[in-house]
C-alpha positions as CSV (number, residue, x, y, z in Angstrom):
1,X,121.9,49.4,56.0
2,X,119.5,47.1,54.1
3,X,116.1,49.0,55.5
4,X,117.9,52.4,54.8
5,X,115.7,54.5,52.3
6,X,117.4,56.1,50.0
7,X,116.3,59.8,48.9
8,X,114.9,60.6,45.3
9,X,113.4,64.2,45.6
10,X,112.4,66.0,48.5
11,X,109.8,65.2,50.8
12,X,110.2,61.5,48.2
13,X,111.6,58.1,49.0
14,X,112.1,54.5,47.9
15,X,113.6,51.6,49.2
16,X,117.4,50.5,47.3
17,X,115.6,47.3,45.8
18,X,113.0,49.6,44.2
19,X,115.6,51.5,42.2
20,X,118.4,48.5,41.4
21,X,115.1,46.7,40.0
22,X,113.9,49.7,37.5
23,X,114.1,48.4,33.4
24,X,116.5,50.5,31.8
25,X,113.8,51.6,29.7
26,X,112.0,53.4,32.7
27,X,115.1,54.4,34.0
28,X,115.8,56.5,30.6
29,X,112.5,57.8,30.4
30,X,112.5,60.0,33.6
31,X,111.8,60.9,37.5
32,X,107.4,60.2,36.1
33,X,108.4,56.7,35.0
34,X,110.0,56.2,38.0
35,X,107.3,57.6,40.0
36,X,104.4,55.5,37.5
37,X,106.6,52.0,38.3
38,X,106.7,52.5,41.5
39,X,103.0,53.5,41.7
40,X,102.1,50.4,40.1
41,X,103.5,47.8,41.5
42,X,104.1,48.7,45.4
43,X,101.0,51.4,45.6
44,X,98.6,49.5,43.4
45,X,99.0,45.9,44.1
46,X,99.6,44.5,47.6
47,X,98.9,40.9,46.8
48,X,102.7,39.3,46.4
49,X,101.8,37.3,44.0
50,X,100.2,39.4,41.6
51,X,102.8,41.8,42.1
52,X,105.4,39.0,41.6
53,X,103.6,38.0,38.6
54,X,103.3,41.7,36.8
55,X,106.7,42.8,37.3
56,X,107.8,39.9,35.5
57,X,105.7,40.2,32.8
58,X,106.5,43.5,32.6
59,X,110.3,43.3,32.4
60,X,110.1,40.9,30.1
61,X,108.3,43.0,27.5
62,X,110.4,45.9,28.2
63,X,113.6,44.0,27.7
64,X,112.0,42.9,24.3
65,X,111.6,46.5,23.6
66,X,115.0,47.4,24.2
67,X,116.0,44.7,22.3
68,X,114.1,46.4,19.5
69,X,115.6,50.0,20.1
70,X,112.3,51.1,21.0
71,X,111.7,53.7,24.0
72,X,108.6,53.7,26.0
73,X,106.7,56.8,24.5
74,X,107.5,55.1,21.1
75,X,105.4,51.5,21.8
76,X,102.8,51.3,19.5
77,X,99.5,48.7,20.1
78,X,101.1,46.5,17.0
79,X,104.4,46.1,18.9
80,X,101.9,44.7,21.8
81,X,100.1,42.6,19.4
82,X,103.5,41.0,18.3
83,X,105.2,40.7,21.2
84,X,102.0,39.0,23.0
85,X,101.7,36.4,19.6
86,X,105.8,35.4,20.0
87,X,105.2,35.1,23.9
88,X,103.3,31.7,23.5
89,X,102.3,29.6,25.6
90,X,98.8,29.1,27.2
91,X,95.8,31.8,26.9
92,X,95.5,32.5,30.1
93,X,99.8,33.7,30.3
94,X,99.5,35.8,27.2
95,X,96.6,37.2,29.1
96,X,98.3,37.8,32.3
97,X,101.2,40.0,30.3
98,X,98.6,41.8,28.4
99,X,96.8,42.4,32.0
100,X,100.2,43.6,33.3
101,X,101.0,46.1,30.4
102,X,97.6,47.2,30.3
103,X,97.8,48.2,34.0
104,X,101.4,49.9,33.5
105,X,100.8,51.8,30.8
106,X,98.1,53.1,32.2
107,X,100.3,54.9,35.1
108,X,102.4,56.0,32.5
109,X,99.1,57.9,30.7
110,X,98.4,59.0,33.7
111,X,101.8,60.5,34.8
112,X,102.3,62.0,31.1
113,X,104.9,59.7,30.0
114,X,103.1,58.7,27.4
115,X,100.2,59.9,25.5
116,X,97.7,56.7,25.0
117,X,98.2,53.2,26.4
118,X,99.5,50.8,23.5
119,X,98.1,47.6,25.3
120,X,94.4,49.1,25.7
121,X,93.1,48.1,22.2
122,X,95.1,45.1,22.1
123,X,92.3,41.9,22.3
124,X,92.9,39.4,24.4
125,X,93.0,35.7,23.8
126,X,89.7,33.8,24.1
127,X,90.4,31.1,27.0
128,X,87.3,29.3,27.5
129,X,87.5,26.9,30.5
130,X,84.4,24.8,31.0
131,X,86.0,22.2,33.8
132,X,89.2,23.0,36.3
133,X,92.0,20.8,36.1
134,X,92.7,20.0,39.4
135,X,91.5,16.5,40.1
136,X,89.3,15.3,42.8
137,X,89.7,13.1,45.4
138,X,86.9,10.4,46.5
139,X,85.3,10.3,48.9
140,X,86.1,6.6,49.5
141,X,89.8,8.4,49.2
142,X,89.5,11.3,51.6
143,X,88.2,8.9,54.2
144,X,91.1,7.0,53.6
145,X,93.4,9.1,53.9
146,X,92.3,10.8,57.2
147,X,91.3,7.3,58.9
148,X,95.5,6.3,58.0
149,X,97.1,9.0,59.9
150,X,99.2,7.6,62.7
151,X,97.9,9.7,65.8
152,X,99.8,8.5,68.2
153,X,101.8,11.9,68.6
154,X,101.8,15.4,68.3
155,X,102.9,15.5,64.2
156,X,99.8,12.9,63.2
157,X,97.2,15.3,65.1
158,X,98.4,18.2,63.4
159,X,97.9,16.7,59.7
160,X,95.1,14.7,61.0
161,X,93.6,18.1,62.1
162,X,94.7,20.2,59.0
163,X,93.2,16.9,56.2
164,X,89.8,17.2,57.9
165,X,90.0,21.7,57.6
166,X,90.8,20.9,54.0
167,X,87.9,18.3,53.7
168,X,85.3,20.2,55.8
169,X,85.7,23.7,55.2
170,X,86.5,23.5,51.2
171,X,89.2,26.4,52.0
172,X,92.9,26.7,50.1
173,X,96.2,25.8,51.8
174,X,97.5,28.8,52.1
175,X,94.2,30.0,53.9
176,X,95.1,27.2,56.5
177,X,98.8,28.2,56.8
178,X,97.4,31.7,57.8
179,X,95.4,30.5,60.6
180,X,95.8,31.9,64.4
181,X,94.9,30.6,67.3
182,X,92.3,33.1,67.8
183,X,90.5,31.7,64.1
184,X,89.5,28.7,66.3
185,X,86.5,30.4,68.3
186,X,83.3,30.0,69.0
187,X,80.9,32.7,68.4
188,X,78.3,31.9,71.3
189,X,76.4,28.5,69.2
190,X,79.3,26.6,67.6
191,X,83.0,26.6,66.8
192,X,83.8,28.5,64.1
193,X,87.3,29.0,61.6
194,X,87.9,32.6,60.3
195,X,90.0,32.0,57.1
196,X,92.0,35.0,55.5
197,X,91.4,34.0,52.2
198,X,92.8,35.6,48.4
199,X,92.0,39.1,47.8
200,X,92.2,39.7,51.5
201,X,88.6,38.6,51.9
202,X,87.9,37.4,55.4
203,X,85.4,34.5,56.0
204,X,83.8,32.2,58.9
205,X,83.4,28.7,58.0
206,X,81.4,26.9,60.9
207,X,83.2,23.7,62.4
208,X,81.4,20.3,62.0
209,X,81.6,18.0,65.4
210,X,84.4,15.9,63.9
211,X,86.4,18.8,62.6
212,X,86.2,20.4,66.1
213,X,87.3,17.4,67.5
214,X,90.2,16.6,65.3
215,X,91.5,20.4,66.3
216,X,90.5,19.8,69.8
217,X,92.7,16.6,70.4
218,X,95.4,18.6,68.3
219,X,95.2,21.9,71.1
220,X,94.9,19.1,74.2
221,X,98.6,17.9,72.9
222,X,100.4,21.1,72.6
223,X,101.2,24.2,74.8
224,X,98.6,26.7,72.6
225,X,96.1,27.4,75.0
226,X,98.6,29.5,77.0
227,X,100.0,31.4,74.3
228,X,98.9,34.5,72.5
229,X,96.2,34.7,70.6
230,X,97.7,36.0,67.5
231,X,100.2,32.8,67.4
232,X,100.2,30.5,64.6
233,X,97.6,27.2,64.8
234,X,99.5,25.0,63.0
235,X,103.1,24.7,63.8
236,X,106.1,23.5,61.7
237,X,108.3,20.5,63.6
238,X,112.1,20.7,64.6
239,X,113.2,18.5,61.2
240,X,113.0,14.7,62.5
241,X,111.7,15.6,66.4
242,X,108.4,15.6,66.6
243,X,108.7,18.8,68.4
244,X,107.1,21.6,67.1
245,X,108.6,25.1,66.9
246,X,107.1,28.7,67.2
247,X,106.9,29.0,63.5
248,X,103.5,28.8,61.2
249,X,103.8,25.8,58.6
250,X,104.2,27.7,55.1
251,X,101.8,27.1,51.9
252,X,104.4,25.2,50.7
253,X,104.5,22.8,53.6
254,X,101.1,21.5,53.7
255,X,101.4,21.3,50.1
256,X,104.2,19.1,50.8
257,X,102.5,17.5,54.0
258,X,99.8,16.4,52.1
259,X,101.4,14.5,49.3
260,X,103.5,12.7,51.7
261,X,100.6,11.8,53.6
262,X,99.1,10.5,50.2
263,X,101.8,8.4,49.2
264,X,101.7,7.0,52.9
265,X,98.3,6.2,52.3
266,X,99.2,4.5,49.1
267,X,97.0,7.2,47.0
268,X,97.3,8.7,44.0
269,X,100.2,11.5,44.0
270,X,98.5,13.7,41.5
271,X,96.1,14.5,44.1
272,X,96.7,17.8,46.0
273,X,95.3,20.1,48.6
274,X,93.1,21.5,46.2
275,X,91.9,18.4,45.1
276,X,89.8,18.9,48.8
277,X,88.3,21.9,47.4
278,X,87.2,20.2,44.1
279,X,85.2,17.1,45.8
280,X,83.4,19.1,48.6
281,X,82.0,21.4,45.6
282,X,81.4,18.7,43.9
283,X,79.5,16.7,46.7
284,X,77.3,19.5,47.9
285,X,76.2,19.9,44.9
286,X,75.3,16.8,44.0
287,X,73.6,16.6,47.2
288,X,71.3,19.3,45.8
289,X,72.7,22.1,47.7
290,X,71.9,25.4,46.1
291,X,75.1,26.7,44.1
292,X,74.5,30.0,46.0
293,X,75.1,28.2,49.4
294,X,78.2,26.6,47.4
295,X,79.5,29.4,46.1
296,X,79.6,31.3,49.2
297,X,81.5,27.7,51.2
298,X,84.1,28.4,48.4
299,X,84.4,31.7,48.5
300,X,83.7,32.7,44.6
301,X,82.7,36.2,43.4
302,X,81.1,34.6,40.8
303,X,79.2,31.3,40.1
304,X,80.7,30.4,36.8
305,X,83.9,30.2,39.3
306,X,82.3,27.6,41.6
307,X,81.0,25.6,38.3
308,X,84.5,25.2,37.2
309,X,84.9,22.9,40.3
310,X,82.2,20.7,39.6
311,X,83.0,17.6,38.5
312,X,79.2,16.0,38.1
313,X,79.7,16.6,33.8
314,X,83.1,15.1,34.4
315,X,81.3,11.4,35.8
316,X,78.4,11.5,32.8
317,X,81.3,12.1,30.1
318,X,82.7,8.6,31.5
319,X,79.6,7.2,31.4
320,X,79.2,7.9,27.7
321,X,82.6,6.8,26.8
322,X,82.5,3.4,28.3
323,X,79.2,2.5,26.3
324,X,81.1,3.3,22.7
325,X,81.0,-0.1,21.1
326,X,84.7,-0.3,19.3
């Protein structure tokens, strides 16, 4: 009943959700508005996030203009303007909705609902980030860590195993909760992981002897080499057993597996899985590796992306600070 599509116009349909979610505003401005809405968000955007993100951002300023008695063809750039200036909060939100409202009313220009877009001359808000915020973890720290995972069973090779693919591979969480079986291969020369990372960008990230050996011990103690290839690498556990099930472990999960492996190892619990990311960039660099070699480890489009991991400006700004004389 739940996966029945429901028919709009002929030879047109949309799921129930699509519909029961529509603003009233879009709802009242027609069948195009409709058709623009759904264009947008489910057409346009496949990334769940983003989509997640937009939709909210754009209900929100279309429940502000109903709140104002204003209809969709009637928005103006000024109404924009205000709304984005009462929004608060940090630059890079107010530049998200504008983003999202750009974006949308585009679709709307574009299916004649209205005649310009309202957000298009509306300026943005200058966010200029010279350093991330995630912090790093040591070296000292990371080795830590990995060297105080209990082994001993099938739960401490899997987080022993999925610490060192954060450490040695610089790649996100949620590109590790997306591993298969099949990303552990080797390509003729080496071991390699292929990571299906934001963007759905698909990348090999050779595998150091250590790495390979931590994932090795981790395959010896489970059943994986007889099952598919397309089944998950890293499994969740059944709650207290030890055992582990058929299911992948979540974003979430090594999120959560790796602070409560930090606070085992008596580290500090603003540390995170990114905090991985930040000290491998930051070590290869320092190393003198070139930032193009970097940038491409990590992933980045662009390079100004990969600086904002570097810490090295971070350690000489302490330096400074510690020789003021008060």
């Amino acid at each position: 009943m739940g996966s029945e599509l429901v028919p709009v116009s002929k030879g047109q349909h949309i799921q129930p959700a699509v519909a029961q979610a529509l603003p009233t505003l879009v709802v009242r401005a027609g069948g195009a508005a409709r058709f623009a809405w759904d264009e947008f968000f489910y057409a346009e955007h496949h990334n769940p996030h983003t989509q997640k993100a937009y939709m909210a951002a754009t209900k929100r300023f279309l429940a502000w203009c109903e709140g104002q008695g204003v209809e969709l063809p009637t928005v103006t750039p000024g109404m924009v303007g205000q709304y984005l200036v009462g929004l608060g909060g940090s630059a890079a939100k107010r530049n998200l909705h504008l983003a999202a409202l750009r974006g949308f009313f585009d679709r709307l220009v574009q299916r004649h609902v209205v005649i310009l877009n309202p957000a298009a001359s509306v300026k943005g808000v200058k966010d200029q980030v010279i350093e991330g915020k995630t912090p790093e973890i040591t070296i000292v720290q990371a080795r830590a860590l990995l060297a105080s995972v209990d082994t001993s069973h099938i739960v401490g090779l899997r987080d022993r195993a999925i610490l060192a693919t954060l450490a040695y591979t610089a790649c996100r969480a949620g590109a590790v909760a997306k591993l298969r079986f099949q990303d552990f291969q080797s390509d003729g020369t080496q071991f390699v992981l292929r990571f299906q990372e934001k963007g759905g960008k698909s990348r090999e990230i050779p595998v150091r002897h250590d790495l390979e050996g931590f994932i090795r011990a981790y395959l010896d103690a489970t059943s994986l080499a007889s099952e598919p290839k397309d089944r998950p690498l890293f499994r969740s556990t059944l709650r207290r057993t030890k055992q582990l099930t058929g299911n992948p472990l979540t974003t979430k999960s090594i999120c959560e597996l790796v602070k409560r492996r930090l606070k085992d190892a008596g580290l500090p619990s603003r540390l995170s899985p990114h905090s991985f990311r930040v000290t491998a960039i930051t070590d290869l660099l320092t190393q003198g590796v070139p930032l193009e070699d970097v940038q491409y480890l990590a992933g980045h489009a662009e390079p100004r992306t990969t600086g904002l991991y570097d810490r090295r400006q971070k350690r000489v700004t302490r330096n400074i600070v510690e020789r003021i004389s008060i």
